[in-house]
C-alpha positions, 0 to 999 in steps of 0.5 A: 373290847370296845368296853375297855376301849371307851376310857382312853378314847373319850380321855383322847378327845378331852385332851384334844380340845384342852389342847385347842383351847390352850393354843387358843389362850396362848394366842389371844391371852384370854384363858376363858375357853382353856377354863370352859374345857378343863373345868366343864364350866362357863365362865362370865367375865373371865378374871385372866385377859391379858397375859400376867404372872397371874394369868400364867399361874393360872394357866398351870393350875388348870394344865394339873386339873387336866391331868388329873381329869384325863386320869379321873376319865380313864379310870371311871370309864375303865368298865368291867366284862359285862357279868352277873356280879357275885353278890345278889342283890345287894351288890347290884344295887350298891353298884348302881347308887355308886354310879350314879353319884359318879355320873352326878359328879363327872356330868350332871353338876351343871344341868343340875344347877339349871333346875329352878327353886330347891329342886336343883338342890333336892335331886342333887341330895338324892345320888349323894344319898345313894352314894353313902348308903351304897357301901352299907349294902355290901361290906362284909360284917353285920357290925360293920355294915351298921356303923357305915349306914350310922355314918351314911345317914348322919353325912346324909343329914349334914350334906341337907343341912350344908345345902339348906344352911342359909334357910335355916331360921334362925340362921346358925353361927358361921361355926355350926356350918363347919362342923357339919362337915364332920359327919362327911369325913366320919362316912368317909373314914368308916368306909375306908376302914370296912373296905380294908378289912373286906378285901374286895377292894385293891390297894389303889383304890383304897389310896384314892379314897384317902386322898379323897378323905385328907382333901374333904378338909380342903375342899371349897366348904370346909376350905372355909374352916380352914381359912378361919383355923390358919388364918388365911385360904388355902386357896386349892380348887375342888374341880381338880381335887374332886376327882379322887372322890370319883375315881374312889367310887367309881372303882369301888363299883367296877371291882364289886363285879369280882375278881379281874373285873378291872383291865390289868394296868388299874390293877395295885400299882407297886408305886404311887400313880404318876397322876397322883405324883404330878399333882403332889408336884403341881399343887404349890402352883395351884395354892397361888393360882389367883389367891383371893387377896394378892395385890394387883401390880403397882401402879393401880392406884386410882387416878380421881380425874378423867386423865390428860393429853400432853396439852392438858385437855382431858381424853375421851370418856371412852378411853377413860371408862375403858382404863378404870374398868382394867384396874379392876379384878376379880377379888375372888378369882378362884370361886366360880359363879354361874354369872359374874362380872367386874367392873369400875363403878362410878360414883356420884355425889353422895355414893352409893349404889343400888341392886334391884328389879327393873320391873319391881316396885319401891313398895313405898320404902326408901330403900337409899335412906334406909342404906344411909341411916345404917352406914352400910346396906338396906333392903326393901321389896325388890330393891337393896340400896348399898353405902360406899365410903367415897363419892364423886370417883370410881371404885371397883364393883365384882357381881357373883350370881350363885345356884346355891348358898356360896361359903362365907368367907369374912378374912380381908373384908372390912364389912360384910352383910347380907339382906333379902331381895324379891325378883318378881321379873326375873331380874336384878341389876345393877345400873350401868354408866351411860355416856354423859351420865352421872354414875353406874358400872363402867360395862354391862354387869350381868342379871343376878337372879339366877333362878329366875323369879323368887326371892334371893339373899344379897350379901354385900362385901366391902374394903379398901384396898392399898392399891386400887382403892375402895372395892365391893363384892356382891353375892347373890344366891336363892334363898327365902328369908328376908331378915338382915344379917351383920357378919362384920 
């Protein structure tokens, strides 16, 4: 049937095209196109354009994503004899609130994200709730089916308030956002509990929701907790380990149509999946898949002076510019932005730089006197001016533009802030050095309103690095208040 035929031939095809970006990649060097077709994401500037020990770490993190995704596909695909399920209603509408948080997961992430204002952020909450209230509808036992709605609901209220946390006033502690994640994995517990002594659901799909429930500890959000509880990151990619959660529930739905409603090859394995086992092997690689404060190869070190020929006469500004922006990285490669970019800013006498509207108004504030007065970082209307700690040179700028609040990640930074901008235009911008000019990015960055017109939170992260010298991150995301917060 060609029901039973749709997961390995749309696993076929992604393999296919995984395998004409890899050969791409391998030729020209640049993993853009390798990472745009495993992660089903676009990337900016990507951080890997040369081929490097970083780059080839990389790539194997991303050849063990594509694994698990041509995995995740055929199992999610693996749709079941077109039947009236046993079970009434209730499991006809558990089974389609589960598939459609499966298909919010595998497809509808990105155009979500497209979505201006808070709506993105709204109908994103809608398949998670129907994703969590969906197993309360079906498992056996009245008891039970109450403590998994309890949990359903109070994962449902923590999932909001993770969405919503930077435009919670007063804004909470770092702390309170990883303790909302306690609810998520409680839901998850219960519901692996009931499904266990239901007896409807096989043993390999109850080993996918626990591999899903011990990976929730790690994924990007909590991943943050567990950076401040061990010390440092932990560095795991939630594109590869999200698909346990997938796979979890899209299982559950397909094995409620009743017995025999999977093809016989998902049926219990007698051993663990070899997917499962590939990523057990492959998971050391993606821990140093581009681990946010590796160093980069030694001999970095900024070079003050434009640098000169044999005869002491000073080469072109071009090929200077072009040599200080490749000294720069992404400091954090693994956390992907809707837009980013990296480049070489070049400073002027005094410092400093700014984020702004081109088409704003200064509204009669002194948004760089202001930075100056505070040491660091100042904000007015839609400007927001920042302090470096050297002039007259260049320093390393990342820019990040986010659909939504990004984790708060303070290990490795010397200072850290956020302030409130407003785009009136759409737009906002960091200003780029022009030939024979005095100071700017040393190639285009990208707009940073990434919902358009609004106001958004401008967190700005700041230190000096053994190697390549000062460098700055700046993370833009929507958010209302235009209140100052000093994280460090």
């Amino acid at each position: 049937m060609f029901r039973q035929r749709v997961g390995p031939i749309v696993a076929g095809v992604y393999l296919t095209a995984a395998a004409v970006a890899g050969m791409l990649a391998a030729v020209t060097g640049d993993l853009g196109p390798l990472w745009t077709v495993v992660v089903w994401n676009v990337p900016g500037e990507h951080a890997f354009t040369e081929p490097s020990t970083a780059a080839v770490l990389a790539a194997a993190g991303l050849f063990a994503i594509l694994a698990l995704k041509t995995w995740m596909l055929r199992q999610v695909l693996a749709f079941p004899p077109r039947a009236a399920p046993p079970g009434g209603t209730r499991v006809v509408w558990a089974r389609r609130g589960l598939y459609l948080a499966v298909a919010f997961h595998v497809a509808g992430r990105l155009p979500a994200a497209l979505l201006p204002g808070d709506l993105a952020v709204v109908l994103a909450l809608l398949p998670m709730g129907a994703q969590t209230v969906s197993f309360a509808l079906v498992l056996s036992g009245r008891r039970m089916r109450m403590c998994v709605l309890a949990a359903a609901l109070a994962a449902s209220a923590a999932t909001a308030a993770i969405a919503f946390y930077d435009e919670i006033e007063p804004l909470p502690p770092p702390m309170f956002f990883y303790v909302l994640w306690v609810p998520v994995l409680s839901w998850q517990v219960v519901v692996l509990a009931g499904q266990r002594r239901d007896g409807r659901w096989s043993r390999a799909t109850l080993r996918a929701g626990l591999v899903a429930a011990c990976l929730t500890l790690v994924s990007p959000y909590p991943g943050a907790g567990l950076e401040w509880a061990i010390g440092g990151p932990p560095g795991l990619p939630d594109e590869g380990l999200g698909v346990f959660l997938v796979v979890w529930l899209a299982r559950s739905a397909h094995e409620l149509a009743g017995p025999g409603a999977l093809p016989e090859e998902l049926g219990p394995p007698r051993r663990l999946p070899r997917p499962i086992l590939l990523a057990g092997v492959l998971l050391p690689f993606l821990v140093l898949v581009a681990p946010e404060a590796a160093p980069p190869p030694a001999g970095y070190a900024w070079q003050l002076e434009p640098p000169r020929t044999g005869n002491g006469q000073a080469v072109d500004t071009e090929d200077y510019v072009a040599e200080a922006n490749a000294r720069c990285r992404d400091p954090w490669p693994r956390v992907r932005a809707r837009r980013q970019g990296t480049a070489a800013y070049f400073l002027f006498e005094g410092g400093g730089y700014v984020v702004y509207d081109p088409d704003g108004t200064g509204e009669g504030e002194d948004v760089v006197g202001a930075a100056i007065e505070d040491g660091f970082v100042a904000a007015a209307g839609s400007s927001a001016a920042v302090m470096t700690y050297g002039e007259n040179e260049p320093m390393c700028l990342t820019v990040k533009a986010f659909g939504s609040a990004p984790p708060l990640r303070l290990k490795g930074w010397e200072q850290v802030a956020e302030v409130g901008v407003v785009s009136r235009s759409g737009r906002l911008e960091v200003p780029a050095y022009a030939d024979g000019g005095d100071e700017g990015a040393g190639r285009p960055l990208p707009n940073l309103a990434a919902r358009g017109p609004g106001r958004y939170r401008l967190r700005v992260y700041a230190r000096v690095h053994e190697e390549i010298g000062e460098q700055h991150l700046v993370v833009v995301f929507p958010g209302r208040s235009a209140g100052k917060v000093v994280y460090r």
